[in-house]
ROTORMI-368069 format. One record per residue (C-alpha): residue in three letters; x, y, z. Coordinates in Angstrom, 2 decimals. Layout:
+---------+---------+---------+---------+
! residuo !    east !   north !      up !
+---------+---------+---------+---------+
!     ALA !       X !       Y !       Z !
...
+---------+---------+---------+---------+
# end
This chain:
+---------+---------+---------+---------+
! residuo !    east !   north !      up !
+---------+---------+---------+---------+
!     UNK !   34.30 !   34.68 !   -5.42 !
!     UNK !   34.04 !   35.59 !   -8.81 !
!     UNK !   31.97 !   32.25 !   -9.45 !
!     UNK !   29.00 !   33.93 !   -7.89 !
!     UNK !   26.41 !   35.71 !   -9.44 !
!     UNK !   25.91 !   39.52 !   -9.06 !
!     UNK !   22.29 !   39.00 !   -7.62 !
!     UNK !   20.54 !   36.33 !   -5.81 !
!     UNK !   17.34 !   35.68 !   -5.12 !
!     UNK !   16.43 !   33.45 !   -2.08 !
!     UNK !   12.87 !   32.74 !   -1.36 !
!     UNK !    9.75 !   30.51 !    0.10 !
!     UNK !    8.04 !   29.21 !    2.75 !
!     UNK !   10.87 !   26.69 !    3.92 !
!     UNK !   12.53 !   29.26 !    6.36 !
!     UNK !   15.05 !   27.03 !    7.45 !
!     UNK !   16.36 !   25.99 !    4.05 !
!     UNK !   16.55 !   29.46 !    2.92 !
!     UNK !   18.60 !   30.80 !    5.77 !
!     UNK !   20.85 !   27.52 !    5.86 !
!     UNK !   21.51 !   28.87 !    2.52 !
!     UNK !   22.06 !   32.21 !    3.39 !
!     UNK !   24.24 !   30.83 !    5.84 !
!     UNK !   26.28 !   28.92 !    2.88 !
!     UNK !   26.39 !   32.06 !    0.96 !
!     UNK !   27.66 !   34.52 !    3.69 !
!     UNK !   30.33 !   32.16 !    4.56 !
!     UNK !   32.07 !   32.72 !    1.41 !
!     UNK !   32.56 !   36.72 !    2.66 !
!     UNK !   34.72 !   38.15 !    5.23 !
!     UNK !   32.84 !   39.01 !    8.04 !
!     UNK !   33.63 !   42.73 !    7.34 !
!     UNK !   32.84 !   42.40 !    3.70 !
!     UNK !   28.84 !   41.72 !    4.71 !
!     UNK !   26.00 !   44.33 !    4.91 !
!     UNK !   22.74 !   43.23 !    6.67 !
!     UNK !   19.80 !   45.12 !    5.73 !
!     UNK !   16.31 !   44.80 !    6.49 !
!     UNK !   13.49 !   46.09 !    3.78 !
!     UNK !   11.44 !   46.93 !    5.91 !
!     UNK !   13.80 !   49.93 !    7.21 !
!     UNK !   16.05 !   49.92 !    4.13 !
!     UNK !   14.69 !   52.27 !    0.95 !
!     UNK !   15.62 !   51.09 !   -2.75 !
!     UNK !   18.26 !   54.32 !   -3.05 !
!     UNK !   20.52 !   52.82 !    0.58 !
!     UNK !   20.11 !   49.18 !   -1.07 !
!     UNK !   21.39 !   50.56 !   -4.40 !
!     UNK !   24.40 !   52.58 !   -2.26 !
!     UNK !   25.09 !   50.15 !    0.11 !
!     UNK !   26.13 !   47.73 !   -3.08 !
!     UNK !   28.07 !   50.21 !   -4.65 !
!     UNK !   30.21 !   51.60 !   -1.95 !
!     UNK !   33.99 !   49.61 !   -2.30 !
!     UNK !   34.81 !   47.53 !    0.23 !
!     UNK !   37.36 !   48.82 !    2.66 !
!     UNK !   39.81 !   45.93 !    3.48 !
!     UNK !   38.05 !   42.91 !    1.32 !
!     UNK !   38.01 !   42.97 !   -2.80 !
!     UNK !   34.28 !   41.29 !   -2.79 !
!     UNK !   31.00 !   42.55 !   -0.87 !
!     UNK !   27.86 !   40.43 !    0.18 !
!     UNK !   25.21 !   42.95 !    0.80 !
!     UNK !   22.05 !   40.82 !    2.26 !
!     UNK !   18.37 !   42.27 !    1.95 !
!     UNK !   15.54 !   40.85 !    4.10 !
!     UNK !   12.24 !   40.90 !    3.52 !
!     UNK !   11.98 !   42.26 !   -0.05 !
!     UNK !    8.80 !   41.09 !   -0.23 !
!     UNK !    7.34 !   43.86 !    1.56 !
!     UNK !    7.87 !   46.06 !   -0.64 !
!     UNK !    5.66 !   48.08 !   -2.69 !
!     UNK !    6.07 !   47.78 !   -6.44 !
!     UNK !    8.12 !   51.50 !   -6.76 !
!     UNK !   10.57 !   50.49 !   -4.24 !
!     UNK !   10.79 !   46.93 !   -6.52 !
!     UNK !   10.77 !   49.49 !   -9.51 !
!     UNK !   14.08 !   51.15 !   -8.55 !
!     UNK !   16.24 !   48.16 !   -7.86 !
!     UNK !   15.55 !   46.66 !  -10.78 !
!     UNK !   18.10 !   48.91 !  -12.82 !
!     UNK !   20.53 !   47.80 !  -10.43 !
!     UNK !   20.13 !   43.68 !  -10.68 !
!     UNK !   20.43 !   44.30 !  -14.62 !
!     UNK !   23.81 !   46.34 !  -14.11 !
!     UNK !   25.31 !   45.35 !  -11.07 !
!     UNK !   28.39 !   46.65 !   -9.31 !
!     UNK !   31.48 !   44.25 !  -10.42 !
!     UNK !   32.59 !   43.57 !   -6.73 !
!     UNK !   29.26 !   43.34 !   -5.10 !
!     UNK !   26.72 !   40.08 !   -4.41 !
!     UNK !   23.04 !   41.19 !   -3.73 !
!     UNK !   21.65 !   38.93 !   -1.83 !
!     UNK !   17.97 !   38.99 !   -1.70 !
!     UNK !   15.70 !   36.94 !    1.12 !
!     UNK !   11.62 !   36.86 !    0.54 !
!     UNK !    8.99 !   34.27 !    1.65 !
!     UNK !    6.58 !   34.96 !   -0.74 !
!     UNK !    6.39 !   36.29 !   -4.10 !
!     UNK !    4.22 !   36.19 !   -7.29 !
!     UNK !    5.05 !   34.11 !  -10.15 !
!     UNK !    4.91 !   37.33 !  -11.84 !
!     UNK !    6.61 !   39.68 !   -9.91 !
!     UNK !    9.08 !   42.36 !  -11.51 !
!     UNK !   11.35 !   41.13 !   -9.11 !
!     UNK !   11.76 !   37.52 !   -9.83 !
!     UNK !   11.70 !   38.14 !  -13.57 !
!     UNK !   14.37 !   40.23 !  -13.10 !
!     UNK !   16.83 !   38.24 !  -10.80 !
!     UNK !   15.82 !   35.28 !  -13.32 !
!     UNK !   17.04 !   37.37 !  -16.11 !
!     UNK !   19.78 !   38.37 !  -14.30 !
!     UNK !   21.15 !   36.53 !  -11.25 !
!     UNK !   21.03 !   33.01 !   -9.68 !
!     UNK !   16.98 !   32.07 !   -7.97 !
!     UNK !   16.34 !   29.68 !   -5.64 !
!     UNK !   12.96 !   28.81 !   -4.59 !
!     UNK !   12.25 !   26.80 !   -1.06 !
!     UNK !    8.89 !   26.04 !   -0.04 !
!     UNK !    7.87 !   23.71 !    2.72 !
!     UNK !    7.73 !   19.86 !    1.13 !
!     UNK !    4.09 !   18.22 !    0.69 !
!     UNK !    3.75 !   15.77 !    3.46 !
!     UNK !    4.41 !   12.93 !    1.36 !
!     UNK !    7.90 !   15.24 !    0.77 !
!     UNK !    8.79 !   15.75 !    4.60 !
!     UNK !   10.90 !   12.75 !    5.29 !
!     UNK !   13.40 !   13.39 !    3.24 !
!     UNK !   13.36 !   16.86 !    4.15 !
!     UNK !   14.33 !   15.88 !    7.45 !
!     UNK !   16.82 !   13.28 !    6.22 !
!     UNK !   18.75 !   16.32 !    4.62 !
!     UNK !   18.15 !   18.72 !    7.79 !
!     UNK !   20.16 !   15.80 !    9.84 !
!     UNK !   22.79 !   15.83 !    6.81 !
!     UNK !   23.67 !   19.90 !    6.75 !
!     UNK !   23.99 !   19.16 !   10.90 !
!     UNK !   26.88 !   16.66 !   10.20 !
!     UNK !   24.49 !   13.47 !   11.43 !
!     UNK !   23.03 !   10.18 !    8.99 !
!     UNK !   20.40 !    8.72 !    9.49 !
!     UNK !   17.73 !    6.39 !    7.55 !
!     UNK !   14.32 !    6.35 !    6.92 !
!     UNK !   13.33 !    5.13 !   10.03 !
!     UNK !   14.52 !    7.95 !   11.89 !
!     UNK !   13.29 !   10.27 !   10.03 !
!     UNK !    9.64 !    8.75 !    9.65 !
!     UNK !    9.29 !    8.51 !   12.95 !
!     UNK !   10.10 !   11.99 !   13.72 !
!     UNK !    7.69 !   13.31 !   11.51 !
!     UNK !    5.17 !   11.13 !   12.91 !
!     UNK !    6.39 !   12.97 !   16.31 !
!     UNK !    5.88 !   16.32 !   15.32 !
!     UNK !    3.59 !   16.76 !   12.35 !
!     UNK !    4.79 !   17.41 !    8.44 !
!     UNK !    4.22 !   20.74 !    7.83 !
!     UNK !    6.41 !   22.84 !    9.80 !
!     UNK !   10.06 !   22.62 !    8.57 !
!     UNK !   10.80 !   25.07 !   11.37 !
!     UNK !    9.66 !   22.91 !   13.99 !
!     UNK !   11.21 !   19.55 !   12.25 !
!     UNK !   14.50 !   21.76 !   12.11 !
!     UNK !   14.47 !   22.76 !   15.97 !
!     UNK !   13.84 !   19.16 !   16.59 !
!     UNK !   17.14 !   18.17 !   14.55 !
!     UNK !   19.21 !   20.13 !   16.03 !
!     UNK !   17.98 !   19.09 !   19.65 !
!     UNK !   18.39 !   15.20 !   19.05 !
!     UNK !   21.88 !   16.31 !   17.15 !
!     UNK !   23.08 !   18.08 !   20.48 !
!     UNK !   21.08 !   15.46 !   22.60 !
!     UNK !   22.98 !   12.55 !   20.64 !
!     UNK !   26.56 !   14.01 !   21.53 !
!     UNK !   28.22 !   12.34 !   18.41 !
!     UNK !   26.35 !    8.97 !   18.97 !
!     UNK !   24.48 !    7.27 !   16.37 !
!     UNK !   21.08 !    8.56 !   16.32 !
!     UNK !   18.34 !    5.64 !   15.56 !
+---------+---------+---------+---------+
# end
């Protein structure tokens, strides 16, 4: 685990890419080893304690916080100190849909920690997105496919162009899917 950084920052408008890789990143905890915690019922102090309490059985800690971008600048204000010193043994996680180019927050995890940004692709974009949403479910397919799709059911929801991959995926049972 040590490969990680101490802090990362997920965010955008592409809900399904950003949980897929939340999904990627809690995988490399123990189950035990993973706090989930919501901003909008979590304070700055319990985030702050919550990464600095040891692990009881596991060496490494993935503490997860949703929905930072609710907050109001003070709570913002008294994590930073903790992204620039982070606790040795501890990932901080952080999920957002929406933040400011200027925000304390990214500047600091970009100073600091690993940032990943995932909006929802331009139209022109989409068909490759869904190209890749078929890939992370295990399934190929080509252009085609994928055009088609999107003609289906719009390009500019990736939630709704992920729900329909996974229901062709399951529909397809393992066959080809053209």
């Amino acid at each position: 685990m040590s490969d990680l950084p101490r802090t990362v920052l997920l965010y955008g408008t592409d809900t399904p890419r950003v949980r897929a890789r939340l999904r990627e990143l809690r995988a490399r905890f123990a189950d035990d080893a993973v706090d989930h915690l919501d901003a909008a019922a979590t304070d700055a102090s319990s985030v702050v304690a919550a990464c600095s309490t040891l692990g009881l059985f596991a060496s490494e800690r993935l503490v997860v916080l949703d929905g930072v971008d609710g907050w109001k600048a003070a709570e913002i204000g008294e994590l930073i100190p903790y992204i620039e010193q982070p606790a040795a043994s501890t990932t901080l996680a952080l999920v957002a849909t929406k933040l400011a180019r200027n925000s304390r927050l990214l500047k600091a995890c970009t100073a600091a920690g690993h940032v990943e940004q995932h909006d929802v692709p331009k139209p022109a974009a989409f068909d490759p997105w869904i190209i890749e949403a078929f890939r992370r479910e295990g399934v190929e397919v080509d252009r085609s496919v994928a055009r088609r799709l999107g003609d289906r059911i719009g390009r500019t929801s990736t939630a709704r162009a992920a729900s329909a991959v996974e229901v062709l995926v399951t529909h397809a049972g393992g066959e080809p899917i053209t």
